[in-house]
SEDO-181542 format. One record per residue (C-alpha): x, y, z. Coordinates in steps of 0.1 Angstrom, whole numbers. Example, Ala and Ser with C-alpha at 12.3 -4.5 7.8 and 13.67 -1.06 7.14 Angstrom:
# SEDO-181542
REC      X      Y      Z
REC    123    -45     78
REC    137    -11     71
//
This chain:
# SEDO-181542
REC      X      Y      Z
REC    120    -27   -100
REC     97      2    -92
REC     84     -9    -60
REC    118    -19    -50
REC    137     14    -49
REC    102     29    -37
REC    103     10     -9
REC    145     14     -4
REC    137     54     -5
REC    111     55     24
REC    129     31     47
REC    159     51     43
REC    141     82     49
REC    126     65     79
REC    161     61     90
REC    164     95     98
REC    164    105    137
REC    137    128    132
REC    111     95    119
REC    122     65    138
REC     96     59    161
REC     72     81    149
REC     59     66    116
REC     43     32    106
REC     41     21     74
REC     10      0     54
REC     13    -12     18
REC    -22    -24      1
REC    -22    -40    -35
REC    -52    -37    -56
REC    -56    -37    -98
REC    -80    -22   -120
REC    -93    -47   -145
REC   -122    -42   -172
REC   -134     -8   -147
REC   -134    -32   -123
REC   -109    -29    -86
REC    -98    -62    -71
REC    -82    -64    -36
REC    -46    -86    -44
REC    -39    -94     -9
REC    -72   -105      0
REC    -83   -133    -29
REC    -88   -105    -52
REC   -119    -95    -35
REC   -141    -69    -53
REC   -137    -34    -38
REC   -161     -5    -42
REC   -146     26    -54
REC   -160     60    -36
REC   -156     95    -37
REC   -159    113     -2
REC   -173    146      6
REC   -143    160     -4
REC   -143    151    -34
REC   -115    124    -34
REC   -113     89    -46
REC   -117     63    -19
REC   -108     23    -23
REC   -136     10      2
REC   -127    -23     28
REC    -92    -31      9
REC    -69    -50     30
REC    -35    -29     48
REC     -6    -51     54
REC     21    -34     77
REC     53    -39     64
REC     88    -27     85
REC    113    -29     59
REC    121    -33     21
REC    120    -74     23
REC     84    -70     39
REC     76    -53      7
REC     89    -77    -13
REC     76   -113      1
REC     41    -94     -1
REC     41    -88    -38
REC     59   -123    -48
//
């Protein structure tokens, strides 16, 4: 799927000399039901949605799961 070949592009891009050591990668899963935003890897906790001083959309205290490679991607979401 989707988050499959997402996740194939970055960790080949990651691949690259120029990125190996210098890059960490998080994934955080989190749906929007009924105007409501529920946290999927943490019990589908409520989260508040912000916007910052900058005017950008914030997803407040959602949980960040490091992953380091395209299996780590996909046991999180099964």
């Amino acid at each position: 799927g989707v988050y499959a070949q997402t996740a194939r592009d970055i960790f080949h891009r990651l691949s690259q000399p120029q990125y190996r050591s210098s890059i960490e990668i998080f994934v955080t899963f989190y749906e929007i039901y009924c105007g409501k935003v529920f946290d999927l890897l943490n019990n589908k906790k409520r989260l508040r949605v912000l916007e910052d001083q900058k005017g950008l959309v914030q997803v407040c205290d959602r949980k960040e799961q490091q992953v380091k490679s395209v299996q780590d991607v996909l046991n999180i979401i099964q």
